[in-house]
TIPA-544086 format. One record per residue: x, y, z of N, C-alpha, C in turn. Coordinates in steps of 0.2 Angstrom, whole numbers, plus 2048, in hexadecimal, padded with zeros to 3 digits. Last residue first. Example, Ala and Ser with C-alpha at 12.3 -4.5 7.8 and 13.67 -1.06 7.14 Angstrom:
2
8407F58238447FB824840800827
8427E482783E7EA8278427F0827
REM end
This chain:
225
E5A8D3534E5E8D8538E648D8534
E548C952DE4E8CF52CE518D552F
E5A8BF51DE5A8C4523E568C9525
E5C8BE50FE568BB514E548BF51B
E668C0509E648C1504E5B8C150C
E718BD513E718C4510E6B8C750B
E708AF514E6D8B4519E6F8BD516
E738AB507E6A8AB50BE6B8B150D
E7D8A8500E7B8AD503E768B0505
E7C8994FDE8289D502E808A4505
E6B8914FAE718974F9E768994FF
E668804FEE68885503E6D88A4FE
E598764F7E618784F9E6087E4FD
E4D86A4F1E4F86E4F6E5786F4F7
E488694E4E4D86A4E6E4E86E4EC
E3B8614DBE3B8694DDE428644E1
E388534D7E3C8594D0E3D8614D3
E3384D4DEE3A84B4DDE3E8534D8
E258514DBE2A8544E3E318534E0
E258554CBE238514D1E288554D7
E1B8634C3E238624C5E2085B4CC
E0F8684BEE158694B8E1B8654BD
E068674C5E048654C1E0B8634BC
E0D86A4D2E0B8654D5E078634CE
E0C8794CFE138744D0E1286D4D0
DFE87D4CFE0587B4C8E0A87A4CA
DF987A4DDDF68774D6DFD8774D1
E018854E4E0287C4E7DFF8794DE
DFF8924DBE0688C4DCE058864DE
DF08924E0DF28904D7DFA88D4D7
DF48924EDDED88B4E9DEF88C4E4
DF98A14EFDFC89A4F0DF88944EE
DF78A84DDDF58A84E4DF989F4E6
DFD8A94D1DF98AF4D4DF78AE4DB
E0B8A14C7E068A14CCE048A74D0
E108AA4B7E108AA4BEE0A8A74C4
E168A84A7E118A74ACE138A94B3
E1C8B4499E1C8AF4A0E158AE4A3
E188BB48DE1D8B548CE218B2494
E0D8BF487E108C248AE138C0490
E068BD47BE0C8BE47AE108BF480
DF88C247CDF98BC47BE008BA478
DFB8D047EDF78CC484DF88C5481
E0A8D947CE038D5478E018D047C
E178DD47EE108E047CE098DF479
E218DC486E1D8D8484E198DE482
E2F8DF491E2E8DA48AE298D9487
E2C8E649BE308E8498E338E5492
E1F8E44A0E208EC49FE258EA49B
E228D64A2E1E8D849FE1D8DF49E
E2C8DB4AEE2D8D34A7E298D64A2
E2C8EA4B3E2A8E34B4E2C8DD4AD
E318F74AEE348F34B4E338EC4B3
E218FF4AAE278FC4AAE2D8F94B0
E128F44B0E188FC4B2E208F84AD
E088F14A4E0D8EC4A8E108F44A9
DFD8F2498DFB8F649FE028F24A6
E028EA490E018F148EDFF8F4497
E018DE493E098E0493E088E8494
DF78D649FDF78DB497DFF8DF499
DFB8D44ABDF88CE4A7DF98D249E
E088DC4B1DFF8DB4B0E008D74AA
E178D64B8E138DA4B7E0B8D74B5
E218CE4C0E1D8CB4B8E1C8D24B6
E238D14CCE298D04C6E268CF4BF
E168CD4D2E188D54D0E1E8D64CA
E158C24D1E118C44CDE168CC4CD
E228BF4DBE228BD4D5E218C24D1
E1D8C54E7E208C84E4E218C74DE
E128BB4EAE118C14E6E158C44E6
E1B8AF4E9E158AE4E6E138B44E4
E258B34F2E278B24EEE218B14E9
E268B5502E218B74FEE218B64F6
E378B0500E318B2504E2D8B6500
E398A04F5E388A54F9E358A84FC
E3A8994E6E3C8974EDE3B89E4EF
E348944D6E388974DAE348974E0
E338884CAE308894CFE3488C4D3
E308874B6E348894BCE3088A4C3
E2F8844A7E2E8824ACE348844B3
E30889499E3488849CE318894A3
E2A88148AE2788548FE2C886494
E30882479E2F87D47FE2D884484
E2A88646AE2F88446EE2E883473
E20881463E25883460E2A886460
E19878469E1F873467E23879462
E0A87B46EE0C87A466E14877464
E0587C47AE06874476E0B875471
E0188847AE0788747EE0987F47C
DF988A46EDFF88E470E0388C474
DEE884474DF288246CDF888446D
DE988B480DED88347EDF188147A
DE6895479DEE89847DDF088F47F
DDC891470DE189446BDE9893470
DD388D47ADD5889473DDB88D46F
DD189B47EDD4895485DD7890480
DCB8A747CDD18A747ADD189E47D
DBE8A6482DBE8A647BDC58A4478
DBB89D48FDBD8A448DDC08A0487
DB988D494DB489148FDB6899490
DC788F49EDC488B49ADBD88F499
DCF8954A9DCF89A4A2DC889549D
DD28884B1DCF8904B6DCC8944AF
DDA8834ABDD18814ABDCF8844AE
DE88844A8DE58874A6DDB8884A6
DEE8764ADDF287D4AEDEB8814AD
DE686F4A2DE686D4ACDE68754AE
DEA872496DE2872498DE187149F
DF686E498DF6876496DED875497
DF686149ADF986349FDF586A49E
DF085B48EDEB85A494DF085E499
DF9860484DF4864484DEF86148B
E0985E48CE0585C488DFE862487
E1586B48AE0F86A48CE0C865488
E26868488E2086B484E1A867487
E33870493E2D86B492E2886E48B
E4087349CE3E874497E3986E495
E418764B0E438724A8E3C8734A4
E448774BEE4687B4B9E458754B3
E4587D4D2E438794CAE4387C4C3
E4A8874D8E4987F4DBE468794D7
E518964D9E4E8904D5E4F88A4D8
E4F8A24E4E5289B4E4E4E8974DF
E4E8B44E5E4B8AF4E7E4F8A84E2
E548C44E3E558BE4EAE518B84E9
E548C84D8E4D8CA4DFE508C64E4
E5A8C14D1E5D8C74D3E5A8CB4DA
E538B74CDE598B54D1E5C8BB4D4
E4A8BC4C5E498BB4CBE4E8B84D0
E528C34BBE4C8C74C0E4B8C64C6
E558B74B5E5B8BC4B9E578C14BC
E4C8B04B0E4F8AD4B6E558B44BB
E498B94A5E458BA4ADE488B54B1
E568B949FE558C14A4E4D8BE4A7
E558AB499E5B8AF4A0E588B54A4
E4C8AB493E4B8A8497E4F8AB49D
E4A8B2485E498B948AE4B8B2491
E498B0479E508B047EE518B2481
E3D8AE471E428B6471E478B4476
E388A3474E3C8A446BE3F8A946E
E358A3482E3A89E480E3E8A1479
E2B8AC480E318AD483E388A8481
E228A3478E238A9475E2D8AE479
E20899481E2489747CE268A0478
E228A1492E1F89B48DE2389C486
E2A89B4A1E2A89F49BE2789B495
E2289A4AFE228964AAE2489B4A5
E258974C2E2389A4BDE238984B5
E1A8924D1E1A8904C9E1C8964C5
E218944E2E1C8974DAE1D8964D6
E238944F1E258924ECE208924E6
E2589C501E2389A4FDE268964F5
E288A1510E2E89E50CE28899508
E1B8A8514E228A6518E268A3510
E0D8A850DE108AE513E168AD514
E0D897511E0889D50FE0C8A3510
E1B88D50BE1788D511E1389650E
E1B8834FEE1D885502E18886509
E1487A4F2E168824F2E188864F8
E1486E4F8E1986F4F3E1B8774F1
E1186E50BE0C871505E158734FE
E16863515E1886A515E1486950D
E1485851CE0E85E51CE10862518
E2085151BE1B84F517E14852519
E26859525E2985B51EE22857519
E2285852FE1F85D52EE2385E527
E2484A531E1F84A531E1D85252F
E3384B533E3084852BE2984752D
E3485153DE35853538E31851532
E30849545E2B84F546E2D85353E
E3783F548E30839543E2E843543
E3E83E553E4284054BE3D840546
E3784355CE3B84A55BE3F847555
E3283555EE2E83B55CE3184055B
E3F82E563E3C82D55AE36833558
E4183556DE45836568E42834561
E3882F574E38837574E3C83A56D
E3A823574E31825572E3282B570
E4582157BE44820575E3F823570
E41827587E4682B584E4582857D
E3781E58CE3682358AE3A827586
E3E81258AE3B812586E38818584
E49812595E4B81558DE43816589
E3F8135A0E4481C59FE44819598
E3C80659EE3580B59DE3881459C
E4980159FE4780159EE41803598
E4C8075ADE4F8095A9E4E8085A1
E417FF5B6E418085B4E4380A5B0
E467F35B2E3E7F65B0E3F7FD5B1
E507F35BAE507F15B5E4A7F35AF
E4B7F65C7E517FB5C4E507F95BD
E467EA5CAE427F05CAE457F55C5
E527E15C7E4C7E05C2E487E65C2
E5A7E45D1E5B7E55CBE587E65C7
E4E7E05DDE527E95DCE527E95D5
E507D35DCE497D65D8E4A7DF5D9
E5B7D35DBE5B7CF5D6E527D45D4
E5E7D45EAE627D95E7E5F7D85DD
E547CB5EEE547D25F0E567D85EA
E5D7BE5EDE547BF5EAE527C95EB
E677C15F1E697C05EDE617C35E9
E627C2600E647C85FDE667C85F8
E5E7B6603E5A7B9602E5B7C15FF
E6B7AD5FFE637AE5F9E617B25FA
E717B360CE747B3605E6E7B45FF
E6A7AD614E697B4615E6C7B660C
E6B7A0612E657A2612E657AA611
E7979D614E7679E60CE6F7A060D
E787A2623E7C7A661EE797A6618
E7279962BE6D7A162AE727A1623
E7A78D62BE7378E628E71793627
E85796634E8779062DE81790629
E7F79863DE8179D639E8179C633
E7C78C644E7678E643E7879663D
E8A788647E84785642E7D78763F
E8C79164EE91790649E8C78E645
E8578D65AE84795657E88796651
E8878265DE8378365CE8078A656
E96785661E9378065AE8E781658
E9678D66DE97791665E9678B660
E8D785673E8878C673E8E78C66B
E9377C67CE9177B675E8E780672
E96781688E9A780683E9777F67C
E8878368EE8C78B689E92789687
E88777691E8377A68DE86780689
REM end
């Protein structure tokens, strides 16, 4: 009897083996699989996590308002009208404002249809001048020069570069203090609030046509230390 014990016991090993073998095959297989699923539901999350930290940008860039951000790094419609265009003044107020520190982002020479300068202008409509200052900027008897600048507060420090609406009451210093003397001659525009900017850029300029860049010497020009 106990001679045959080690055949018996050989034989019966012989059997357990592939049994045991599957059963750790089937073990290590639904491990794998377990592992397999975690690593799985980890990428998904790290991919879910990544395409939201990339999808955040182009999510806050298609909010972001054409005139900028309120209060912060702003953008404003300027326009030399045709009166400015004849005297050759275009450079000294681009050089005003490039001087102030702030970034051209748009620029080009247009004659207003009359449905644009009626847009532009339908805050003024039934004031008695409104027919004439249309005619005038349509007239073709020189071009309007369209411009949208870049910067901080730049909406009202703008207006301030302009000076008042009447030349005669403008400080000197200002555009108008120091070219103009005649209210219906007084040869730029300026957006006055951020709603009148988002409105005339998005009247005179597509997205395509404003320019996002970066100046060399921002930080000298931006800096608050």
């Amino acid at each position: 009897m106990f001679a045959r014990f080690p055949t018996a016991a050989r034989q019966a090993i012989r059997t357990a083996l592939p049994a045991a073998r599957r059963g750790f095959a089937t073990a290590a297989t639904q491990s794998t699989s377990r592992w397999t699923a975690v690593a799985a539901v980890g990428a998904g999350v790290v991919g879910a996590s990544v395409l939201a930290i990339k999808s955040q940008p182009a999510h806050a860039e298609a909010q972001k308002s054409i005139a900028g951000v309120p209060g912060g790094i702003e953008r404003t419609f300027i326009a030399v009208k045709p009166d400015g265009t004849q005297r050759f003044l275009i450079g000294e107020i681009i050089k005003r404002f490039e001087t102030k520190g702030y970034k051209l982002v748009a620029i080009k020479a247009i004659v207003p249809s009359r449905t644009l300068a009626e847009k532009h202008y339908e805050d003024l409509k039934g004031r008695p001048f409104f027919n004439g200052l249309v005619k005038y900027m349509t007239s073709g008897a020189a071009p309007v020069i369209a411009m949208v600048w870049e910067g901080k507060d730049v909406i009202r420090q703008g207006r301030r570069l302009i000076g008042a609406t009447n030349p005669l009451e403008a400080q000197p210093g200002t555009i108008r203090g120091d070219f103009c003397i005649s209210v219906g001659r007084n040869i730029i525009h300026g957006s006055d609030s951020f709603e009148s900017a988002e409105k005339e850029i998005g009247l005179w300029f597509g997205k395509s046509e404003v320019i996002e860049w970066e100046f060399g010497n921002a930080e000298w020009v931006t800096a608050d230390n």
